[in-house]
N, C-alpha and C positions, 0 to 999 in steps of 0.2 A: 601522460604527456599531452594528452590532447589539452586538455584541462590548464595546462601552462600556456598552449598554444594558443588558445583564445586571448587569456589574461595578457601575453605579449600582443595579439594582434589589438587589442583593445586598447591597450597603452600606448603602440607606434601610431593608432589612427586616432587620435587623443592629442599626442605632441607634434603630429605632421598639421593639422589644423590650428593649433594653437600654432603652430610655425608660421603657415600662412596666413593668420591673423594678422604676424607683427607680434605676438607676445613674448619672443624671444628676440626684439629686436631688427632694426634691419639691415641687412646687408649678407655681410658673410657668412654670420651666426643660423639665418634664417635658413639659407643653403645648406650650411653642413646639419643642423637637425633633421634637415628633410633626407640627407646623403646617408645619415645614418638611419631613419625611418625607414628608407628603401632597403637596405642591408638587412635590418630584422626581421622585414615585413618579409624578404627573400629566405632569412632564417627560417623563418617561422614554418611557411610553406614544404621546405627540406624537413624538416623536424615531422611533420606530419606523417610524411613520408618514409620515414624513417632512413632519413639520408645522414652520415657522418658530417659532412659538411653542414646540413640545417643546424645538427646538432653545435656544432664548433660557435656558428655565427649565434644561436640562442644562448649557450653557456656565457659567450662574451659579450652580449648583449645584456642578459642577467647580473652581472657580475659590475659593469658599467652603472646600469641603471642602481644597482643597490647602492656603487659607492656615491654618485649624485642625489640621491634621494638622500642620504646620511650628510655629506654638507649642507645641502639645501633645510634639514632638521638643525645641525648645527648653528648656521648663520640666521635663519629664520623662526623658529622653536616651533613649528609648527607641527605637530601631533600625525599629520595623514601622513608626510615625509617620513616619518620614523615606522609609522605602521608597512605604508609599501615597500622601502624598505626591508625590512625584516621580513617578508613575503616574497621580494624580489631574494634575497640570501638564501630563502628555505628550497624555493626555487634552483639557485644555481647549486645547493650543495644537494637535493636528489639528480639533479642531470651529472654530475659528475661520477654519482654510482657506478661501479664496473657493471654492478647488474642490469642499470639503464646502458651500458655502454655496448656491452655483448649483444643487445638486441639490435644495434641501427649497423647497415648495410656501407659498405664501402662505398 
């Protein structure tokens, strides 16, 4: 888990930057990126922890990021998209584990 926990924290401080570049545009779009970078980054930190909650917020954060990475493949054909992706999937279907689930604390 830890090993996810990076690869999320690496991702949310990756798309929070690019947020405040402007590379997601500006306005509202630039806000809710960063609203959801905060939420992961919050995940992520729970998950470490072994907190139920971390967990919830990384499962659905995994799960988000797989299916936008999969249009983002689709509309743009781009190869990295399809690979994260499928890492971000692999990802959410081990957290989902009862075996991962028994372990994290109320």
């Amino acid at each position: 888990m830890a090993a996810i926990g990076m690869f999320l924290l690496l991702i949310t401080m990756l798309n929070a930057f690019a947020a405040l570049r402007g590379a997601f545009g500006a306005g509202p779009a630039r806000y809710g990126i960063c609203a959801v970078c905060t939420l992961l980054l919050i995940g992520v930190f729970g998950l470490l922890r072994l907190r139920r909650w971390g967990w919830a917020l990384c499962t659905a954060g995994c799960l988000a990021m797989a299916g936008g990475d999969t249009f983002l493949y689709v509309h743009n054909h781009v190869g990295f998209f399809a690979v994260r992706g499928l890492l971000e999937l692999c990802f959410f279907l081990y957290l989902v584990r009862t075996e991962v689930r028994d372990r994290l604390r109320a």
